[in-house]
C-alpha positions as CSV (number, residue, x, y, z in Angstrom):
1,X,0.0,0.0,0.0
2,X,1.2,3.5,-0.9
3,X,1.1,6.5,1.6
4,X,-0.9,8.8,0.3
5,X,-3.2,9.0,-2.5
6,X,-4.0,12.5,-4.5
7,X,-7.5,12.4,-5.6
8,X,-8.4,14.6,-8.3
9,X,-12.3,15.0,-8.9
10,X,-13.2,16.9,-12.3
11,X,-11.1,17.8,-15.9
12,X,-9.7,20.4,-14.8
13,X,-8.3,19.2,-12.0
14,X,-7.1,15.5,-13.6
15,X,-5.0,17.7,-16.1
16,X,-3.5,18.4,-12.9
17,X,-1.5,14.5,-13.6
18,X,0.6,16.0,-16.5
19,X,3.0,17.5,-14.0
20,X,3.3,14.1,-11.8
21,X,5.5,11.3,-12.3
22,X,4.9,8.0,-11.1
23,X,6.0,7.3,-7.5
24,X,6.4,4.7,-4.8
25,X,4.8,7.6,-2.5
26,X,1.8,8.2,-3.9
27,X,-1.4,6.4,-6.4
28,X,-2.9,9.6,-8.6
29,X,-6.7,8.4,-8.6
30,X,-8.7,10.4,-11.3
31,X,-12.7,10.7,-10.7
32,X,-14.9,12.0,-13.3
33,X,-18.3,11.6,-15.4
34,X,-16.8,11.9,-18.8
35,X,-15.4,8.7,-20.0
36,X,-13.3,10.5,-23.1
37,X,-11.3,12.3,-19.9
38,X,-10.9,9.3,-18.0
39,X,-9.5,7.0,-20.7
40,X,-6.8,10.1,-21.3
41,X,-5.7,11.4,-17.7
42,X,-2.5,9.9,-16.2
43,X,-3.5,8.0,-13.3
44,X,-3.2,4.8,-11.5
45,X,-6.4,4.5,-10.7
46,X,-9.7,6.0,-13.0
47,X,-12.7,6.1,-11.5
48,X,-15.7,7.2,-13.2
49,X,-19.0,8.1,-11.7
50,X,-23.0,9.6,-12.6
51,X,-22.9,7.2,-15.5
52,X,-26.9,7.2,-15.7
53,X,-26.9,10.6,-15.3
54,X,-24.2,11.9,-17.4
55,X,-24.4,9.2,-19.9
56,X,-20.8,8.7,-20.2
57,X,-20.3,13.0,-20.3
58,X,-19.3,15.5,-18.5
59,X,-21.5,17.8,-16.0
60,X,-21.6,21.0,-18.0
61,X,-20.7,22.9,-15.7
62,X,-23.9,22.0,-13.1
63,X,-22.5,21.5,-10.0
64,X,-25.8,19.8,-9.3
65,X,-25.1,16.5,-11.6
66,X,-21.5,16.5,-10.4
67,X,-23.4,16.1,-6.4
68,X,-25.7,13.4,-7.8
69,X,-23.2,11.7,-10.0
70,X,-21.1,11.7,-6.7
71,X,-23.7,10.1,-4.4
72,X,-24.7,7.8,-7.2
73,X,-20.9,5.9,-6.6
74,X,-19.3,7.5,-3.7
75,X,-19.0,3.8,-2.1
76,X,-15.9,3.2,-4.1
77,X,-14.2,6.4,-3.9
78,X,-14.7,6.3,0.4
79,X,-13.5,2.8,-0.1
80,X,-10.7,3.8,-2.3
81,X,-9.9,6.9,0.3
82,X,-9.6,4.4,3.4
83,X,-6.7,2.4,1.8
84,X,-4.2,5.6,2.2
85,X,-3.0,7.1,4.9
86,X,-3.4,10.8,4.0
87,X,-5.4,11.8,0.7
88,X,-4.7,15.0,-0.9
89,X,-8.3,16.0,-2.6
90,X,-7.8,18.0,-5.6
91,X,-11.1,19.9,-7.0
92,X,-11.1,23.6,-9.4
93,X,-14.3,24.9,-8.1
94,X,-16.9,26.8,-9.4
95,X,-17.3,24.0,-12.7
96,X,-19.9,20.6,-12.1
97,X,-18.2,17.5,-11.2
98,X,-15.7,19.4,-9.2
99,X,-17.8,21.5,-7.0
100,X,-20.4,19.1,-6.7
101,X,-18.4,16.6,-5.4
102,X,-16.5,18.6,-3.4
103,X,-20.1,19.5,-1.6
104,X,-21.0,16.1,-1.4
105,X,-17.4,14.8,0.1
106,X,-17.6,16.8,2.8
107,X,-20.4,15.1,4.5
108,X,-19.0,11.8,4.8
109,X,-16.1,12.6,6.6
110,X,-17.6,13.4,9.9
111,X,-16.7,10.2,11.0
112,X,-12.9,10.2,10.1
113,X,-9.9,12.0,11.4
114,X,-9.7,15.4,9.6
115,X,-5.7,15.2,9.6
116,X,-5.9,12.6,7.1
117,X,-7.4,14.8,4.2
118,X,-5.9,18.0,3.1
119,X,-8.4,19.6,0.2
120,X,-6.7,21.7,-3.3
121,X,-9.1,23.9,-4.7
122,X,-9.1,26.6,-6.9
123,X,-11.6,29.4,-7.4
124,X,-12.8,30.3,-10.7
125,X,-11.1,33.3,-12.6
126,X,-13.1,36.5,-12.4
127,X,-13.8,36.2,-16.1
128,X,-15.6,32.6,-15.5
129,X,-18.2,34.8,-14.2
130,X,-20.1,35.5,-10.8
131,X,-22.3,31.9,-10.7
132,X,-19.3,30.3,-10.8
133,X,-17.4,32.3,-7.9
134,X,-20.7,31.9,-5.8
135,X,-20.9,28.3,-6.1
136,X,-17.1,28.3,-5.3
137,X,-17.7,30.2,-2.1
138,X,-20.6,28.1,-0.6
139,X,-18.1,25.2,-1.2
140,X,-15.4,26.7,0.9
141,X,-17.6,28.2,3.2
142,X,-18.2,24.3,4.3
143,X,-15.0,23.1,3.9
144,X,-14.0,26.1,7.1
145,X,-17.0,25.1,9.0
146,X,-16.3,21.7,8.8
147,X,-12.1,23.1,9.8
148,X,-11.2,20.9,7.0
149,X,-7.1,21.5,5.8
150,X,-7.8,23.6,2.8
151,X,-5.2,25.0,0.0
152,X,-7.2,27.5,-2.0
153,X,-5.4,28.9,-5.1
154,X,-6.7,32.4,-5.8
155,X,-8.6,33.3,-9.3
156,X,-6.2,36.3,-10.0
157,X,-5.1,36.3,-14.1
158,X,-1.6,37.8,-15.5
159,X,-3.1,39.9,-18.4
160,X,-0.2,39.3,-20.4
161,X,-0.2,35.7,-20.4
162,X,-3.2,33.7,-22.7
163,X,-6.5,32.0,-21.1
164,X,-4.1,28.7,-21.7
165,X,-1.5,29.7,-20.4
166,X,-3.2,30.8,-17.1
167,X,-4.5,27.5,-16.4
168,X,-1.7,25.8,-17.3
169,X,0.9,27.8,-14.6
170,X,-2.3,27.2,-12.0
171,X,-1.7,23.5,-12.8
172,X,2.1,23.9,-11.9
173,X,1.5,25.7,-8.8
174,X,-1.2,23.6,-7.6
175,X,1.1,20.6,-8.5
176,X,4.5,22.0,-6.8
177,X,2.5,22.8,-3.8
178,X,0.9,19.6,-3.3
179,X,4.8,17.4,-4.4
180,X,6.3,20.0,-1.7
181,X,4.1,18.7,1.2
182,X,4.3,14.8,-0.2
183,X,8.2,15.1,-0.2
């Protein structure tokens, strides 16, 4: 059994696995709806979820299916959590599966200890519009209640740099932070 396990619910946050290698430390465990995403992202383990409601898809962005396609096959993912020691939980907020999830997660882990799971998030750039942020912030606003260990990585854009290239050096930040704690 490895240590810890980095659990990446959503695209954007399985594009995340581009900038890990394979380790004896960690599994990278990809959850998401959309099959096409799945079969691509570089993990070790792919889960996917909300088949019957998603129909293979992703969430488009409704943070609602990504709740429901959550509690439709959250047995495996809790199962899949208890095998590591410390699980890194790795969501960009404000999108569907992500933020749903994210929601969702939360209330089943009343029952464990809270140093175990440290939670990645981003918050949507202020150009992905003020739904978005909203849904971001009722997230997080559960996550401090709860006095879950949360990372969030802020929505501030470099003008000079392309919408690409913006969440591409979020990835790298988000990735070095989370390699910094594992090492």
């Amino acid at each position: 059994m490895k240590k810890y396990g980095i659990l990446a619910f959503g695209g954007g946050a399985n594009d995340i696995f581009e900038n890990f290698e394979k380790s004896c430390l960690y599994d990278k465990i990809s959850v998401d709806s959309d099959i096409s995403k799945l079969e691509k992202v570089n993990a070790d383990i792919k889960i996917q979820i909300g088949e019957n409601i998603t129909k293979g898809h992703g969430c488009g962005s409704n943070s609602d299916f990504g709740a429901i396609a959550f509690e439709t096959d959250n047995d495996y993912i809790i199962q899949t959590m208890e095998n590591y020691e410390k699980i890194f939980i790795i969501a960009f907020l404000g999108g569907g599966l992500g933020t749903g999830c994210i929601r969702r997660l939360s209330n089943y882990l009343y029952g464990y200890d809270k140093r175990n799971f440290i939670f990645f998030l981003t918050r949507p750039f202020s150009f992905e519009g003020k739904s978005k942020n909203n849904q971001a912030q009722e997230v997080l606003k559960k996550l401090i209640e709860l006095n879950l260990n949360t990372f969030v990585i802020g929505d501030t854009l470099d003008f000079k740099v392309t919408f690409k290239e913006a969440y591409k050096k979020r990835n790298e930040m988000m990735s070095n932070l989370i390699k910094n704690l594992i090492i």
